[in-house]
N, C-alpha and C positions, 0 to 999 in steps of 0.2 A: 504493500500500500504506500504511496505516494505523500510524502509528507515535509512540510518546512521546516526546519531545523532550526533553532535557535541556542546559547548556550545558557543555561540556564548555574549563574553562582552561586556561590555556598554564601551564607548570611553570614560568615565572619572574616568573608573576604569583601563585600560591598562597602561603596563608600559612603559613609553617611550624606545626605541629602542634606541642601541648602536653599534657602529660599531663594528664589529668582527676583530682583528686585527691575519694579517697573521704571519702563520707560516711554518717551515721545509725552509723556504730559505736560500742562501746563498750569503755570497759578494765573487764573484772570483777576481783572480790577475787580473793584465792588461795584455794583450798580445793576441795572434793571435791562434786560439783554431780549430783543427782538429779532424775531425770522433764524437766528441762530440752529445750523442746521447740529442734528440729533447726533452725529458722529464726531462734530467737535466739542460737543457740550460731554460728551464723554470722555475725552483727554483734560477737561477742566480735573486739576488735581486740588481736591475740596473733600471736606466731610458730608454727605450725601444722604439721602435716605438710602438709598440702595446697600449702602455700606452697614447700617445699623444692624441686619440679621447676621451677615457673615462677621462680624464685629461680636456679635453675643456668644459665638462658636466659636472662635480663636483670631486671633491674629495672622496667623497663618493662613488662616480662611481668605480672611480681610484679602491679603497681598495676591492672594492666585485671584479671587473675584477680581481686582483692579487689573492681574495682568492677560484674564482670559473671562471678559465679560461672559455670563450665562447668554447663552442665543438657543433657547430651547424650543418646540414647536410652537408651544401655548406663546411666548412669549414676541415668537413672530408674530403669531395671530392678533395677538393684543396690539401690534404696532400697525398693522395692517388693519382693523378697526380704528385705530387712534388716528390716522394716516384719512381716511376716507368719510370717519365723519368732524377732523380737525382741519384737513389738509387737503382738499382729495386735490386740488391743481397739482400736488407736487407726485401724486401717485406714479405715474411714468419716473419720474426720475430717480423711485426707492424702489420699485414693485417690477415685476415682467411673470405673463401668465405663457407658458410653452406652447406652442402651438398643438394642433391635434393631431395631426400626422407629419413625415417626414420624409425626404425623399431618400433610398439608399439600396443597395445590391438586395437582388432578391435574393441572391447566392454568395458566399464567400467566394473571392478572386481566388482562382486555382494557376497552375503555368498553362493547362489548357484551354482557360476562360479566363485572362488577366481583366476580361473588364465583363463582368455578367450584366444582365439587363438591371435596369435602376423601378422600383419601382415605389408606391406611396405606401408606408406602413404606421400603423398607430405607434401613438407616441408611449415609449416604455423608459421609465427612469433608468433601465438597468440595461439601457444598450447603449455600446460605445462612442454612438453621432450624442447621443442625448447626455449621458454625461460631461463630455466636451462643452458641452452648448451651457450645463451649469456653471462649468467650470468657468465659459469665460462669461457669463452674467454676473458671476459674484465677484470678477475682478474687474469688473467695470460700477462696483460698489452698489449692485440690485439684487432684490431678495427675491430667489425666485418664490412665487402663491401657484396654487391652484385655483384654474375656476370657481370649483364650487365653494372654494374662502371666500372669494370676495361675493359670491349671491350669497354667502351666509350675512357676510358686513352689511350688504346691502337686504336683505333680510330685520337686520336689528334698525337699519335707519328706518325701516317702514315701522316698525315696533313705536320706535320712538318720537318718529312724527305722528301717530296717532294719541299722544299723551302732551298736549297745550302745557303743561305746567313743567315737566321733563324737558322737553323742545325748548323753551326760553331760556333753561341753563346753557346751552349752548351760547347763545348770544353773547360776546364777551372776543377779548383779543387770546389768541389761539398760540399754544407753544412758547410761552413767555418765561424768558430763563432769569435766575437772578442770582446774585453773588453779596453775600453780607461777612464781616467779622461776628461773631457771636460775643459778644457783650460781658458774659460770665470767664468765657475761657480765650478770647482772643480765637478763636479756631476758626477757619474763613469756611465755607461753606457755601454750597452751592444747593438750589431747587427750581424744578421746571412746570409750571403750570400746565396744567394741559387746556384750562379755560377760564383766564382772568376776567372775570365778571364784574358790572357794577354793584353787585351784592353780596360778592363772595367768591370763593378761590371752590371752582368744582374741577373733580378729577373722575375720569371716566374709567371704569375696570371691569375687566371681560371675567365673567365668574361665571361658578359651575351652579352657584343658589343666592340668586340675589331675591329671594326671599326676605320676610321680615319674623322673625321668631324668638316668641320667650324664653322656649327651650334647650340650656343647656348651650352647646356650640352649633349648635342648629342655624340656617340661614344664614344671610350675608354675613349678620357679626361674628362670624366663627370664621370667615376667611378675615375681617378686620383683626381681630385678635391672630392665626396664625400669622400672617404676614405682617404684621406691625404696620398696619395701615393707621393706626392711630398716633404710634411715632410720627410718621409721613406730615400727618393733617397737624399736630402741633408743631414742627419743625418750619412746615412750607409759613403757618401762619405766624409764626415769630420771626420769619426770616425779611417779611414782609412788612409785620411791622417795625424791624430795626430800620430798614430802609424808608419807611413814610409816615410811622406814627402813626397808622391808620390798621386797626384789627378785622381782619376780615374773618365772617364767618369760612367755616370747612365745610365742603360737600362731596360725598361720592356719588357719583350714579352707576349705579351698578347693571351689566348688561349680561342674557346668558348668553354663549353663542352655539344654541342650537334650539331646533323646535321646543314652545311656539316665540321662542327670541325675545320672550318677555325682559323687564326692565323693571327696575326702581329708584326714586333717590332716597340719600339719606344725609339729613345735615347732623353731622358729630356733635353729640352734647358734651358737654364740658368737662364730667365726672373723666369721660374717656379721652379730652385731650391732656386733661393731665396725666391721666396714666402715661399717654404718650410720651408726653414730657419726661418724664419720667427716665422712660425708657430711652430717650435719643442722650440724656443727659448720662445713662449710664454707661452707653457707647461711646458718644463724645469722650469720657473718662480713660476709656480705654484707647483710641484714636491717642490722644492727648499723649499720653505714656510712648508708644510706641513710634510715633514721631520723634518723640523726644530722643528717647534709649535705640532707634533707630533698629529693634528687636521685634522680631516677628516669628514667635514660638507657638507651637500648637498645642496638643495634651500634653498634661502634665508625665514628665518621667517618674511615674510613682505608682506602687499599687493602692487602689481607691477600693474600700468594700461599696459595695452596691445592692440595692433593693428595689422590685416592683415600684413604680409610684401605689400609693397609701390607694387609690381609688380603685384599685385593680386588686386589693388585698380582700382574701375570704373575711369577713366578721367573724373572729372564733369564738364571739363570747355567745351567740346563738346557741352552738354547738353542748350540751350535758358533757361533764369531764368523762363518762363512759364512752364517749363515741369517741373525745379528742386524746383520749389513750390510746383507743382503737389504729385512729389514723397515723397516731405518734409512732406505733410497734410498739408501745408499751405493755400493752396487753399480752402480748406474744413474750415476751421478753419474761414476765411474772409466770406464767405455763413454763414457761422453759426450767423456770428457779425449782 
């Protein structure tokens, strides 16, 4: 059987791993930054929302996030939404859909057919015209989508034009980038609007339950709480008022992208931008440090004991001490005596 080969080292001959340390960024001024396209706003070398999760995880997290941004499918998707109902002029110039077929050999070129008849075939990611054809879209800096993404985006814009009070959120200057010192730690910082409003600072995000629920981590606030959407909304809004004295409300709308494309907003009550607070201030902390000491360590080298979280633990006091022997081996152990 036919196999690649690789050499595979003894763990006590490897050489310890070192962080890669990032490059090509930059520190921008302070101020209020329009049309700024989304690929240099990410060489801004700033404290970020996007930093705060991989910042909660390690330091180490932090440096690989900054030197190999996440580009995951969803996270396409989300830009490709953001992109067509923030931007859609500039769609052609981030986005290219493949065509549907292609022209190319019905037959591999042999020495007795150096040239076979060419014929039209569906479009297959996995053959070698088509790969090519990605390859050179993404180095001409566009993302290839499929079709049916973008009838799904366009999909949620029908959603959401039929809700008068959602649709007004939109209204506002689009992609609005900004650059402040933060006030407590000096730490410059950056945040990018997705839709600066007369009434408030909304940010649009593609979810799997934009629901509204009491329940537990049920509905949208269960994706707010995972992803520190609520760091996000107290960051952007302090960031905002360091630069104008002026405190805008925080809005999410929240979109699902797939049947029936429903939609919701949500303006962040205040219990939760503190928590936010909270939480960008405890990153910041740690940003702060590692700037400093120029040290970017991951887990700790140490044995840590460990346990279930408490919510996942059986109740043993339900349990009569006859049964919780039972389960112990204790009982077996007393037969044995």
């Amino acid at each position: 059987m036919k196999r690649k080969k690789i050499k595979i080292p003894n763990l006590k001959d490897v050489e310890p791993s070192k962080p890669k340390k990032v490059k090509d960024l930059i520190t921008p001024e302070i101020g209020i930054y329009k049309s700024v396209p989304f690929e240099e706003y990410l060489k801004w070398d700033c404290f970020s929302k996007s930093a705060i999760k991989s910042l909660k995880t390690s330091p180490r997290h932090y440096l690989e996030y900054r030197n190999t941004p996440i580009n995951t499918k969803a996270i396409k998707e989300g830009r490709l939404l953001d992109c067509m109902l923030l931007e859609p002029e500039l769609f052609d110039d981030q986005f290219i859909i493949p065509p549907d077929k292609y022209l190319d050999y019905e037959k591999k070129p042999t020495t007795k057919t150096p040239e076979p008849k060419k014929i039209m075939k569906d479009w297959s990611p996995y053959s070698a015209y088509c790969k090519k054809w990605k390859v050179d879209a993404e180095s001409h800096g566009l993302t290839v989508v499929k079709e049916e993404d973008v009838q799904k985006a366009i999909n949620c814009m029908g959603v959401i034009a039929s809700k008068d009070k959602i649709k007004e959120m939109f209204e506002g200057e689009a992609q609005v980038s900004i650059v402040w010192d933060d006030p407590m730690t000096g730490v410059r910082c950056k945040a990018r609007f997705d839709i600066l409003g007369e009434e408030g600072i909304n940010d649009l995000k593609k979810t799997k339950d934009a629901s509204y629920s009491d329940e537990g981590t049920a509905g949208f606030k269960g994706e707010i709480a995972f992803y520190d959407y609520d760091a996000q909304a107290a960051l952007y809004q302090d960031g905002w008022y360091v630069l104008t004295g002026e405190l805008k409300p925080f809005s999410f709308i929240a979109v699902e992208y797939f049947p029936p494309f429903e939609c919701a907003a949500y303006p962040l009550r205040e219990d939760s931008l503190i928590n936010g607070r909270i939480k960008y201030r405890q990153a910041q902390e740690v940003y702060t440090k590692i700037i400093k000491e120029d040290r970017y360590e991951g887990y700790p080298n140490e044995l840590i004991d460990i346990d279930i979280p408490m919510y996942k633990m059986i109740d043993r006091d339900k349990f009569p001490v006859e049964k919780m022997n039972y389960y112990m081996g204790l009982e077996r152990e007393e037969n044995e005596q």
